[in-house]
LUMLUMFI-771269 format. One record per residue: residue number from 1; residue in one letter; x, y, z of N, C-alpha, C in turn. Coordinates in nm, 3 decimals. Example, Ala and Ser with C-alpha at 12.3 -4.5 7.8 and 13.67 -1.06 7.14 Angstrom:
LUMLUMFI-771269
   n res     n.X     n.Y     n.Z    ca.X    ca.Y    ca.Z     c.X     c.Y     c.Z
   1   a   1.319  -0.569   0.780   1.230  -0.450   0.780   1.320  -0.330   0.780
   2   s   1.285  -0.225   0.708   1.367  -0.106   0.714   1.290   0.003   0.787
***
This chain:
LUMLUMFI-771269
   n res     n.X     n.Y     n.Z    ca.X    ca.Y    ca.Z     c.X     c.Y     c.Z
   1   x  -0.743  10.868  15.052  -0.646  10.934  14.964  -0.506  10.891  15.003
   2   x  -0.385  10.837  14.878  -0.290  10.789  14.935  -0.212  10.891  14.953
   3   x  -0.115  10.924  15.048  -0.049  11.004  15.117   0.043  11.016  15.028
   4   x   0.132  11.107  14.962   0.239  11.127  14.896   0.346  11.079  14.918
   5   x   0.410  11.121  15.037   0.493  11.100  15.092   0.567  10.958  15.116
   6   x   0.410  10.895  15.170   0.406  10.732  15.186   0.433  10.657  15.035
   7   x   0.359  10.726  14.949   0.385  10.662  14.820   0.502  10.703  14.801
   8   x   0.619  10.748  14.778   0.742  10.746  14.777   0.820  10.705  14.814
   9   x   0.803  10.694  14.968   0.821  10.570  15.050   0.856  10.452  14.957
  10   x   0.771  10.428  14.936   0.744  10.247  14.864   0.799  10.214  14.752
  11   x   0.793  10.325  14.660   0.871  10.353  14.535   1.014  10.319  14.590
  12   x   1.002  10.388  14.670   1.207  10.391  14.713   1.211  10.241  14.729
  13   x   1.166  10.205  14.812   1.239  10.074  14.850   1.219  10.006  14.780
  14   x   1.151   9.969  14.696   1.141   9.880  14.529   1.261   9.907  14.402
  15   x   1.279  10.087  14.465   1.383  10.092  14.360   1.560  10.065  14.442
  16   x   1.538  10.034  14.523   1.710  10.062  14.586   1.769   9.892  14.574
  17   x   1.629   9.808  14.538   1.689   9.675  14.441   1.724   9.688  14.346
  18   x   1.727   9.786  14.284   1.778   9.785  14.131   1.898   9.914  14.099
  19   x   1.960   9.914  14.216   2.090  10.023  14.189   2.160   9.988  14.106
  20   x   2.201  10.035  14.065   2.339  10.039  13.906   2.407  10.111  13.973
  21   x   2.561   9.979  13.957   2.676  10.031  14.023   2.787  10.100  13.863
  22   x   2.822  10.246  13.878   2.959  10.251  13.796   3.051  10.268  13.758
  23   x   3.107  10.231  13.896   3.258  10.245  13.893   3.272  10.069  13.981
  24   x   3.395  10.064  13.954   3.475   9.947  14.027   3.396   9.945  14.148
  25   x   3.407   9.807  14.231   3.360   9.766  14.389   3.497   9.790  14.468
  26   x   3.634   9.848  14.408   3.756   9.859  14.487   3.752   9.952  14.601
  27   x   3.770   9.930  14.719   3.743  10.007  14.818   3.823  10.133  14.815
  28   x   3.823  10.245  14.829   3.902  10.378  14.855   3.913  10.402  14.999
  29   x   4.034  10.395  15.107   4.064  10.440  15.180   4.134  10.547  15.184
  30   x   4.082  10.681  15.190   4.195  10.798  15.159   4.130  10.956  15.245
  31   x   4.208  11.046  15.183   4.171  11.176  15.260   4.034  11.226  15.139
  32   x   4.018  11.130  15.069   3.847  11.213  14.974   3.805  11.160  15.045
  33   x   3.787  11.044  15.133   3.672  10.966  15.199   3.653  11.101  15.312
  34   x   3.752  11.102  15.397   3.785  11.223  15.497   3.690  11.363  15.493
  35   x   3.781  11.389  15.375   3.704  11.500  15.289   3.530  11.529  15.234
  36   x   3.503  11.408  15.235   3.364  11.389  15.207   3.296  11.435  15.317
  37   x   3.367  11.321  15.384   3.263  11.309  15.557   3.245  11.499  15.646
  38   x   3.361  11.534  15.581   3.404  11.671  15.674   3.288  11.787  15.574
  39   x   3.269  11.769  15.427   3.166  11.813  15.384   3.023  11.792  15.434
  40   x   3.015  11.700  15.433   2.830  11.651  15.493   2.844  11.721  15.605
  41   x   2.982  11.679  15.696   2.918  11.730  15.842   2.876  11.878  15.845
  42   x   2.972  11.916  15.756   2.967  12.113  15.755   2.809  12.157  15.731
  43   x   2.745  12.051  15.642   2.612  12.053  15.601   2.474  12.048  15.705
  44   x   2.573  11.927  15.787   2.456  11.931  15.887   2.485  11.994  16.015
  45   x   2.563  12.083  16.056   2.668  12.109  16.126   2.648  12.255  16.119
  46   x   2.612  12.358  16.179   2.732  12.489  16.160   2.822  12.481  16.253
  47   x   2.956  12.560  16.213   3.046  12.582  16.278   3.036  12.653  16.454
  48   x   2.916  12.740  16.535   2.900  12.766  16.641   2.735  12.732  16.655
  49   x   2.753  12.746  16.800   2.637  12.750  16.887   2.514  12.775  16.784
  50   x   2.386  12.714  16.808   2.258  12.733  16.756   2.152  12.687  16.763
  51   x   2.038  12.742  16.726   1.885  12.719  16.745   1.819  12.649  16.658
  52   x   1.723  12.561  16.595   1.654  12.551  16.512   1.523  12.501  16.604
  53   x   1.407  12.506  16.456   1.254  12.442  16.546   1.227  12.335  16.421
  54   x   1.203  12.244  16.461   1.210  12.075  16.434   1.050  12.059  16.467
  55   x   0.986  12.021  16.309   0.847  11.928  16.357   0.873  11.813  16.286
  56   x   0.825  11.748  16.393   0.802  11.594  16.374   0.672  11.551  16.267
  57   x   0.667  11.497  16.202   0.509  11.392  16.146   0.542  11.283  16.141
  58   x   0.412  11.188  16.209   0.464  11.028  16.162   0.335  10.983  16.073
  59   x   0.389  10.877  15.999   0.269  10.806  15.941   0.282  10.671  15.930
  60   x   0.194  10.638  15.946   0.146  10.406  15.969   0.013  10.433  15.881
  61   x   0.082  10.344  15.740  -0.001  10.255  15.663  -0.068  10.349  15.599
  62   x  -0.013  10.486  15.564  -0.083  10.599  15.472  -0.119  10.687  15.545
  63   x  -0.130  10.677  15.690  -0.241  10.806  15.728  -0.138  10.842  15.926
  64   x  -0.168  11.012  15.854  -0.102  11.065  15.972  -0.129  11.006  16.111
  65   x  -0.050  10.963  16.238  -0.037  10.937  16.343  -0.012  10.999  16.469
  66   x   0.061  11.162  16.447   0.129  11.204  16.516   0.223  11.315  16.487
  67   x   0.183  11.430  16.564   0.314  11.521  16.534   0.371  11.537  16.627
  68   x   0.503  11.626  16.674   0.540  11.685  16.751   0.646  11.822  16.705
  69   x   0.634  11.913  16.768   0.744  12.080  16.767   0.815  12.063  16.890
  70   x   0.922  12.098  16.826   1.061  12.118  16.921   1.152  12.216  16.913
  71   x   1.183  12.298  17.000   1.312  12.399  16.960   1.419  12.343  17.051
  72   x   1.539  12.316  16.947   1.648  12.279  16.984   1.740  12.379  16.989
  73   x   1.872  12.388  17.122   1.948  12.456  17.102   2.100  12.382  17.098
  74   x   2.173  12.402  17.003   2.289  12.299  17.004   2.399  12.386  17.041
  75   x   2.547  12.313  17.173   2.605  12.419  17.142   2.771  12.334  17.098
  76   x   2.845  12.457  17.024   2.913  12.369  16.963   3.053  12.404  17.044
  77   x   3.136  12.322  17.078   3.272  12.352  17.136   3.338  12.259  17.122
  78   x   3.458  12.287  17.074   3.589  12.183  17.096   3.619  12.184  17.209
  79   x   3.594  12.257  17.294   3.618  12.229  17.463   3.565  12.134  17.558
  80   x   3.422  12.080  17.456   3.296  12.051  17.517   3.348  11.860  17.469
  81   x   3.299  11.803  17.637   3.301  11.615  17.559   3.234  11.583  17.465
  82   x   3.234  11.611  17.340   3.089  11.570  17.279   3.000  11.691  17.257
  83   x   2.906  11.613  17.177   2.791  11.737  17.147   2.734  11.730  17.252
  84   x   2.655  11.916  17.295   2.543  11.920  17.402   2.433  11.960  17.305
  85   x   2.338  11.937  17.387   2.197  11.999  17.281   2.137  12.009  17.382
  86   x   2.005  12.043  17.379   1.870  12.097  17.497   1.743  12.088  17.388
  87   x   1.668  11.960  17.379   1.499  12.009  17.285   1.423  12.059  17.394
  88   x   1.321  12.155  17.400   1.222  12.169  17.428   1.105  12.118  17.344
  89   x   1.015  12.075  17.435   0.888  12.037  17.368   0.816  12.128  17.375
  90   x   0.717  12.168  17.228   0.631  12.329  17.244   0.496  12.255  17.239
  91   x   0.467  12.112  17.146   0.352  12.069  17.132   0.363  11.889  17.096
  92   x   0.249  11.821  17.064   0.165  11.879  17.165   0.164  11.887  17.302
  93   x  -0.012  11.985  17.320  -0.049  12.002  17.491   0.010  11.927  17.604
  94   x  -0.047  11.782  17.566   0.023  11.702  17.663   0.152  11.719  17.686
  95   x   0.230  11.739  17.568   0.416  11.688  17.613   0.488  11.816  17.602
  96   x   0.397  11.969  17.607   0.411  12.100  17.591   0.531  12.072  17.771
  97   x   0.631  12.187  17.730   0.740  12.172  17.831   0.842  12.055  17.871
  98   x   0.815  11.930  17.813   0.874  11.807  17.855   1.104  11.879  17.801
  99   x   1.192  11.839  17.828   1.321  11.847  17.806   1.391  11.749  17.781
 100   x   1.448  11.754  17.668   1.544  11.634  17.672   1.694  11.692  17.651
 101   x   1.758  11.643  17.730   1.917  11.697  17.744   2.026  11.569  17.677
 102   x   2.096  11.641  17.589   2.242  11.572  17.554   2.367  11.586  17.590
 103   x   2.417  11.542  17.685   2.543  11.572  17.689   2.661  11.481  17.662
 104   x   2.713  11.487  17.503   2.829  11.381  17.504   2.750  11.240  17.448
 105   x   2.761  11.147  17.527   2.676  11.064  17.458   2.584  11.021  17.552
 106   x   2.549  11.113  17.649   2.426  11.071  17.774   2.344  11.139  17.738
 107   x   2.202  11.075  17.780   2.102  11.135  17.776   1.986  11.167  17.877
 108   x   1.931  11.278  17.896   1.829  11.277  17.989   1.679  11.348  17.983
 109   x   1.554  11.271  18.044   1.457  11.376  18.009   1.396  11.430  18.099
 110   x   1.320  11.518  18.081   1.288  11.591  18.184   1.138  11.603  18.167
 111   x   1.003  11.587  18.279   0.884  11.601  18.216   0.833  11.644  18.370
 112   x   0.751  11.765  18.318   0.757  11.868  18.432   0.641  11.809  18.545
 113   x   0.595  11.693  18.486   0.559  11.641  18.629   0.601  11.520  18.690
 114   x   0.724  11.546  18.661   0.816  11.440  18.761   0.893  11.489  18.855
 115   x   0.964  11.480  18.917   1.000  11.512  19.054   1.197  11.598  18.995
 116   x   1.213  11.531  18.905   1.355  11.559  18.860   1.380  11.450  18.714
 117   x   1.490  11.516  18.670   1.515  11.425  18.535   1.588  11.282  18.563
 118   x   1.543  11.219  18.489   1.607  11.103  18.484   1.639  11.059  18.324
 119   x   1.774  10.949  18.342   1.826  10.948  18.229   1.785  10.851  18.138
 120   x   1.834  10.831  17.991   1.698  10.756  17.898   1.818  10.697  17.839
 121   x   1.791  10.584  17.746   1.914  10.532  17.648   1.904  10.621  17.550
 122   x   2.014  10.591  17.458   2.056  10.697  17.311   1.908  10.566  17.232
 123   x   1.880  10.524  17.263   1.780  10.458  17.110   1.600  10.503  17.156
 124   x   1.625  10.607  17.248   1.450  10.714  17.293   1.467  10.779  17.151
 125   x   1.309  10.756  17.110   1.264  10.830  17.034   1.200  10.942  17.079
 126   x   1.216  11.058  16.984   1.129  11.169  17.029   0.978  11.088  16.989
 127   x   0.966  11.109  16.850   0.811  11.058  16.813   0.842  10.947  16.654
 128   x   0.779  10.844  16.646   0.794  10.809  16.516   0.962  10.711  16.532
 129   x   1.007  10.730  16.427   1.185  10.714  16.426   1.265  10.831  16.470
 130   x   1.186  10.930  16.482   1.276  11.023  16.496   1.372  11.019  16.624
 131   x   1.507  11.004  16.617   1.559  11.010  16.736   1.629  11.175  16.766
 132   x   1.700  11.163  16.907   1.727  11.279  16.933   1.867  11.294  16.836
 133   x   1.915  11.221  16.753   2.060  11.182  16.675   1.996  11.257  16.536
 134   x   1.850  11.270  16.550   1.802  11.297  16.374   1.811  11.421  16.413
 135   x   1.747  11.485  16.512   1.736  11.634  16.571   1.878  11.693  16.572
 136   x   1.944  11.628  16.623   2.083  11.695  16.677   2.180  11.668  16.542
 137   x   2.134  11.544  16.480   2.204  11.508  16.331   2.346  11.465  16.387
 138   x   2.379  11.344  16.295   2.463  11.230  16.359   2.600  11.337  16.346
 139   x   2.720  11.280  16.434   2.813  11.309  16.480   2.918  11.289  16.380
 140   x   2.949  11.255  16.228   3.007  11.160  16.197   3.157  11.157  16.169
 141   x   3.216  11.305  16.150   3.332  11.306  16.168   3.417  11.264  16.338
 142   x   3.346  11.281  16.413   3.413  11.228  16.539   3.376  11.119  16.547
 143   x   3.252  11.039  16.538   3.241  10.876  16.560   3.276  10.797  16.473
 144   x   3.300  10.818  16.330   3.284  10.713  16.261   3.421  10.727  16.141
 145   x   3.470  10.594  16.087   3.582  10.617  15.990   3.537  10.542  15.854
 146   x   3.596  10.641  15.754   3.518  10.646  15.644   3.583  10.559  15.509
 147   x   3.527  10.481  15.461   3.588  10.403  15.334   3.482  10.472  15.199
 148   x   3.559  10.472  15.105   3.470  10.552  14.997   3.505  10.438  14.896
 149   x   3.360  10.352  14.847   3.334  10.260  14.794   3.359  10.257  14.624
 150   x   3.301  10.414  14.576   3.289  10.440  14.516   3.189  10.479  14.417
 151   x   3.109  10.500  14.274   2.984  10.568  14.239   2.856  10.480  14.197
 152   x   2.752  10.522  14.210   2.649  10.484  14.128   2.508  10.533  14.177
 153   x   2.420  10.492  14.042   2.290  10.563  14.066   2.227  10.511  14.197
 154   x   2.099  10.651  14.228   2.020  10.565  14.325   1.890  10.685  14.305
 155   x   1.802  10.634  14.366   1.675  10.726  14.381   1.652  10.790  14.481
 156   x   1.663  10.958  14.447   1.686  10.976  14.600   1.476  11.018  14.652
 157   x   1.464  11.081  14.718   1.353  11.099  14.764   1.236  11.192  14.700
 158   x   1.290  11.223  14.586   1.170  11.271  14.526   1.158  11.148  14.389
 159   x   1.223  11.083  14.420   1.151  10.938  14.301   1.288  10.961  14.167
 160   x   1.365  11.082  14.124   1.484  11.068  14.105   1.572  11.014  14.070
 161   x   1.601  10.943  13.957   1.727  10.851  13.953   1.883  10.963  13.950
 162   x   1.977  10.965  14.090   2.094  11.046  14.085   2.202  10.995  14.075
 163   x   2.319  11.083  14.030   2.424  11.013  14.057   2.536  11.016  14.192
 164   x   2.546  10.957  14.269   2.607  10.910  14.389   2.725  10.901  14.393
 165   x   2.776  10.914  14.533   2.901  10.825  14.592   2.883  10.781  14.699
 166   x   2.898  10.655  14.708   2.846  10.584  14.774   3.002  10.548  14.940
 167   x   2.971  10.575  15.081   3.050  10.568  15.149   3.017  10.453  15.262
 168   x   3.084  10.342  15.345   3.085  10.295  15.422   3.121  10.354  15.573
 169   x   3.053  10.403  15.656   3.111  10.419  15.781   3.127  10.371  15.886
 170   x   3.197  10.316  15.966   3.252  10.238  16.085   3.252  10.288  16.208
 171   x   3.207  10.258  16.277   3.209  10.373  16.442   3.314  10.318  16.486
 172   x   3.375  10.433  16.564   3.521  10.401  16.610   3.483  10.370  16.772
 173   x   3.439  10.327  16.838   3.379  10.308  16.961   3.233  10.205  16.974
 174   x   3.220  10.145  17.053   3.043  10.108  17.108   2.996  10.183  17.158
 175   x   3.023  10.332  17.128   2.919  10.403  17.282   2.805  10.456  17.147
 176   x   2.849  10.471  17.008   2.732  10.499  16.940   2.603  10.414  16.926
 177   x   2.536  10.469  16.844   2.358  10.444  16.862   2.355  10.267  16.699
 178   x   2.429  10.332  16.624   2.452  10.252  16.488   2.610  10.240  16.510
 179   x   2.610  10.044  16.463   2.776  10.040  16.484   2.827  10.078  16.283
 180   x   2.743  10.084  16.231   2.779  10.089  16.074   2.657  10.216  16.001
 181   x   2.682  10.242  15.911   2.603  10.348  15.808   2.685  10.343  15.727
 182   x   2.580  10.347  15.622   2.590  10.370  15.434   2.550  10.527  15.405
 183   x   2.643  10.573  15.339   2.625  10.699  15.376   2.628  10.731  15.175
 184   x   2.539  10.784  15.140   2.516  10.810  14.991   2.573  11.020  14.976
 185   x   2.643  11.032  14.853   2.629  11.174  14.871   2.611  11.220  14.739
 186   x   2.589  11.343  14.707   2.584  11.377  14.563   2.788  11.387  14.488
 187   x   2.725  11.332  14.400   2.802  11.328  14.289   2.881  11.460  14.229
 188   x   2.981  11.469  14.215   3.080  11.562  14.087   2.982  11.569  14.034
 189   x   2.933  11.483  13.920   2.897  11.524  13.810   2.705  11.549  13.862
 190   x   2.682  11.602  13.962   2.505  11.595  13.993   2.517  11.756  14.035
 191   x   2.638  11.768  14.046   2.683  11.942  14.152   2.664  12.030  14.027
 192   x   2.651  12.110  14.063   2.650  12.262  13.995   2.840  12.292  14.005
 193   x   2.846  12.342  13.888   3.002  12.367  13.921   3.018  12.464  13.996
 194   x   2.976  12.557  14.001   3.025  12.663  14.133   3.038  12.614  14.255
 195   x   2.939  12.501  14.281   2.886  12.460  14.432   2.999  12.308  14.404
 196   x   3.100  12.327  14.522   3.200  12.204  14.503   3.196  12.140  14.615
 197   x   3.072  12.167  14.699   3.044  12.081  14.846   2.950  11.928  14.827
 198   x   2.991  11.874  14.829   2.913  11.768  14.857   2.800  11.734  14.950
 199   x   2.649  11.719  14.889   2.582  11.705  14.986   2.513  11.550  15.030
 200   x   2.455  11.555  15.133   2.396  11.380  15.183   2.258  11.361  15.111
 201   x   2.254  11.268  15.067   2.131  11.222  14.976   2.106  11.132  15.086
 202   x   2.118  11.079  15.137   2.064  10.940  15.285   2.124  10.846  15.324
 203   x   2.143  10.808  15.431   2.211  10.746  15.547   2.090  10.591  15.552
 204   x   2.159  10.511  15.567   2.116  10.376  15.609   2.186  10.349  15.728
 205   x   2.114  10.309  15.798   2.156  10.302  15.962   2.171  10.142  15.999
 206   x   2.254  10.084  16.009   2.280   9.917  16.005   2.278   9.873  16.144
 207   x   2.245   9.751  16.191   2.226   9.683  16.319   2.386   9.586  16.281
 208   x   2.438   9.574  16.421   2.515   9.495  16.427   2.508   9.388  16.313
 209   x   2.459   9.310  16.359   2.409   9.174  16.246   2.401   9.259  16.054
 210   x   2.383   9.374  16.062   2.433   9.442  15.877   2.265   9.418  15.857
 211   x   2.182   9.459  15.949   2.025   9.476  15.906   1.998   9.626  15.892
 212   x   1.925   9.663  15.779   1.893   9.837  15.766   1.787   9.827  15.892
 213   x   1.846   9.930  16.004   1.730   9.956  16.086   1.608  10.023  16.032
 214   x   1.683  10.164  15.969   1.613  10.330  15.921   1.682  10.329  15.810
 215   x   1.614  10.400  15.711   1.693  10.482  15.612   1.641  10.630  15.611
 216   x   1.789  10.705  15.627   1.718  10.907  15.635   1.737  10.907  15.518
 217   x   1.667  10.991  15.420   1.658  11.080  15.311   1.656  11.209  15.356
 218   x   1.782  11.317  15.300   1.787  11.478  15.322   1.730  11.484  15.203
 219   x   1.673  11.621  15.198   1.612  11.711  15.130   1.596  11.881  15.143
 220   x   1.492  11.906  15.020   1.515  12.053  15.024   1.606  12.148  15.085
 221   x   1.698  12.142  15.049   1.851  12.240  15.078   1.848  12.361  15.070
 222   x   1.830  12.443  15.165   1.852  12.626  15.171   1.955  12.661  15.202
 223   x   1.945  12.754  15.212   2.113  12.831  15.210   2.047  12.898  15.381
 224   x   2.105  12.838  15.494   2.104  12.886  15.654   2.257  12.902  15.682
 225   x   2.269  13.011  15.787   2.372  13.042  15.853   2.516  12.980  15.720
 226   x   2.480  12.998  15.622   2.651  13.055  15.553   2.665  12.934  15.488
 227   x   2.553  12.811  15.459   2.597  12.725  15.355   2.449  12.666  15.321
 228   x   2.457  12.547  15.231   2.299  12.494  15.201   2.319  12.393  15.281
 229   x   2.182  12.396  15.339   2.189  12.250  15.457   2.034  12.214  15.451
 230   x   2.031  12.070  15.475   1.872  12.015  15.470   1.789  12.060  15.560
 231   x   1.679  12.095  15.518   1.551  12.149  15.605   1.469  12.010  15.637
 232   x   1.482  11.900  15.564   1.380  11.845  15.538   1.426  11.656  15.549
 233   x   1.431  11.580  15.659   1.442  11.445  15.680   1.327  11.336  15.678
 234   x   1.342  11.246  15.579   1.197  11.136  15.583   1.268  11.019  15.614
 235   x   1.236  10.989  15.729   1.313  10.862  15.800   1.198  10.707  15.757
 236   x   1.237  10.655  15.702   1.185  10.508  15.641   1.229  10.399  15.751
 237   x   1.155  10.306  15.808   1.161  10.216  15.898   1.188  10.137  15.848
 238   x   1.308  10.069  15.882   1.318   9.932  15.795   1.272   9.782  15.854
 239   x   1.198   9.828  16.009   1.133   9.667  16.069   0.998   9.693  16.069
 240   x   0.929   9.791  16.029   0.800   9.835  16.036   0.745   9.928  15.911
 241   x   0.707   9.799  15.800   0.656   9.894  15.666   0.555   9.974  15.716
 242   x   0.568  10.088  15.634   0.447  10.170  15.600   0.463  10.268  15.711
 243   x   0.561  10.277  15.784   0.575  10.374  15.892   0.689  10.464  15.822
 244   x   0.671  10.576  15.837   0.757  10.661  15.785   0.708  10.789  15.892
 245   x   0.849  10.902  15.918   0.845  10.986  16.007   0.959  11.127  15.925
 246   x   0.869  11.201  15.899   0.927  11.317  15.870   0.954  11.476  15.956
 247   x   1.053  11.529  15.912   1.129  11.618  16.018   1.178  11.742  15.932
 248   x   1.106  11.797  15.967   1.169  11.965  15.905   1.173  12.067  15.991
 249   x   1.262  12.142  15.951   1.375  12.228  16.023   1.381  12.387  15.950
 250   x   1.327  12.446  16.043   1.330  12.556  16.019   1.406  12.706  16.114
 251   x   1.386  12.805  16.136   1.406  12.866  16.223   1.555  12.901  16.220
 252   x   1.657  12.861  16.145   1.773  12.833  16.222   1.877  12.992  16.253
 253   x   1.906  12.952  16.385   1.991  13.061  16.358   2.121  13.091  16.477
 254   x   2.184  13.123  16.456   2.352  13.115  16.564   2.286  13.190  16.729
 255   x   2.317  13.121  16.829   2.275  13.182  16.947   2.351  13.081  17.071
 256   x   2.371  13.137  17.148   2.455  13.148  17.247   2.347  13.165  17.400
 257   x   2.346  13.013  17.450   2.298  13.053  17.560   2.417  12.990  17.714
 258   x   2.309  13.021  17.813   2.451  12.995  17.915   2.488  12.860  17.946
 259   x   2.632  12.836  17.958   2.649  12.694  17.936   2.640  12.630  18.036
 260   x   2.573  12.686  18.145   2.481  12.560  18.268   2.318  12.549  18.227
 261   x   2.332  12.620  18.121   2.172  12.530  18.082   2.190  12.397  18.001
 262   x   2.311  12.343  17.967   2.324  12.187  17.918   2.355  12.108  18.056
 263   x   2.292  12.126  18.152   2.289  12.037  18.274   2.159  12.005  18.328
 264   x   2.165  11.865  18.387   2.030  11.837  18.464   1.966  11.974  18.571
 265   x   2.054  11.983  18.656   1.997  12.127  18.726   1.916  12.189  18.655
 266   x   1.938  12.202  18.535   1.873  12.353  18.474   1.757  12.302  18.433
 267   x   1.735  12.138  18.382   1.621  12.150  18.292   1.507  12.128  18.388
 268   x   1.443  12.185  18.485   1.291  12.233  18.534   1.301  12.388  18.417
 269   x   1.372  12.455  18.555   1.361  12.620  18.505   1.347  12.613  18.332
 270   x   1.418  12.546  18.234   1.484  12.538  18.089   1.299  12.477  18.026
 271   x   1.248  12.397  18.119   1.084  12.334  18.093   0.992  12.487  18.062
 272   x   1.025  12.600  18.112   0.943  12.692  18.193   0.966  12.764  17.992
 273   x   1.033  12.770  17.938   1.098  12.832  17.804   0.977  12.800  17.722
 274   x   0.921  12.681  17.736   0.788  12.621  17.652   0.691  12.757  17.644
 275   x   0.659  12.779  17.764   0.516  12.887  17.777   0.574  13.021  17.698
 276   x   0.667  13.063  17.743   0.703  13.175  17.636   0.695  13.184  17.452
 277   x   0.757  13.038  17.459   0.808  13.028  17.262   0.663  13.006  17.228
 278   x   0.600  13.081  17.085   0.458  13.092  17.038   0.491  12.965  16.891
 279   x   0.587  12.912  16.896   0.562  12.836  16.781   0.536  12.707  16.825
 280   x   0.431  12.588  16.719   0.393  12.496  16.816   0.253  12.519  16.811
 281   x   0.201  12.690  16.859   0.035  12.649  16.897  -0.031  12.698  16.810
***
């Protein structure tokens, strides 16, 4: 039986040869580009400290490969270098308790039968494509500067022909994971007029050399903690057809834990959080 998901997959990338551009190719450098970027982030972003639980699925060549559950806690500060985050692993068995810590743009993991954490590059996958950047959701008003290209159709992930605005982003540093992203968002005219936020239809993630590594597709949009934000990421491989890795997000909610649990010290004891949380088994 062909997998849904996967078949959409394939659809997409057959159709993103045939975009229709319609407006001018004149580049827009301005405060809408700004403005855009500061919308998405709000989207993927709340404004304080918080929780969500993240499952992973992967699939190769139609048929499931792999899951994994995670509860993430992100915390948010302008005080703070950078984003911190903390995943716990709930499942599976095997990788039940494992930690992975963010601080800034370091990373470290923790797996409770090792002696102490040691640190990993930013391009560790949790499972699939999923990186800890999909979990924690990219940074992009602080890393990256924004050119707004301007509109046109595209298909977004339910097969869809929408209307777009289409953005270029530039990392302002090498310490990020992607030195470039194509950043697609909904359209003026795709919005509901009440709703004047702009949301992310999918990110293309570029290799130095301007090769699509990944492409994310957001989806299903709820209304969490005080705006609509995606529950729902299908990350498309762009060096490995037929692999696709999806990520939904649930749980979410504002919480405040102590801020020496975003340190190596903490993550044994922070491993021990697994056996308590019941979601996962």
């Amino acid at each position: 039986m062909i997998n849904p998901l996967l078949a959409k997959a394939r659809v997409l990338v057959l159709a993103l040869a045939s975009v229709s551009y319609l407006a001018s190719p004149s580049l827009v450098r301005s405060d809408d580009a700004d403005t855009i970027i500061q919308s998405v982030a709000d989207s993927l972003k709340p404004p304080r400290s918080f929780s969500a639980l993240s499952k992973i699925e992967t699939y190769r060549n139609r048929a499931p490969s792999g899951s994994m559950v995670l509860r993430t806690y992100i915390k948010i500060s302008k005080s703070t270098d950078g984003p911190h985050s903390i995943s716990i692993v709930l499942s599976p068995t095997g990788d039940r308790g494992k930690v992975f810590l963010r601080v800034g743009g370091a990373f470290w993991l923790y797996d409770p039968g090792a002696e102490r954490p040691v640190k990993i590059s930013t391009q560790q996958r949790l499972m699939g494509d999923a990186s800890l950047a999909d979990v924690t959701h990219f940074d992009l008003e602080e890393n990256y500067s924004a050119i707004l290209e301007g509109d046109e159709k595209i298909i977004d992930i339910s097969g869809k022909q929408v209307p777009a605005q289409r953005l270029t982003l530039k990392a302002k540093s090498r310490n990020v994971l992607y030195p470039t992203l194509r950043l697609w968002v909904s359209s003026r005219n795709n919005r509901d007029q009440r709703d004047q936020r702009q949301l992310p239809i999918k990110i293309e993630c570029l290799s130095s050399a301007g090769r699509v590594l990944k492409t994310v597709y957001y989806s299903q949009f709820r209304g969490f903690l005080g705006k609509q934000r995606p529950t729902e990421l299908n990350i498309v491989d762009g060096t490995a057809p037929g692999r696709v890795t999806r990520i939904r997000f649930s749980e979410f909610r504002y919480e405040e834990i102590d801020a020496n649990s975003y340190t190596t010290g903490a993550m044994p004891s922070i491993s021990g959080w697994a056996k308590k949380d019941r979601a996962g088994r």
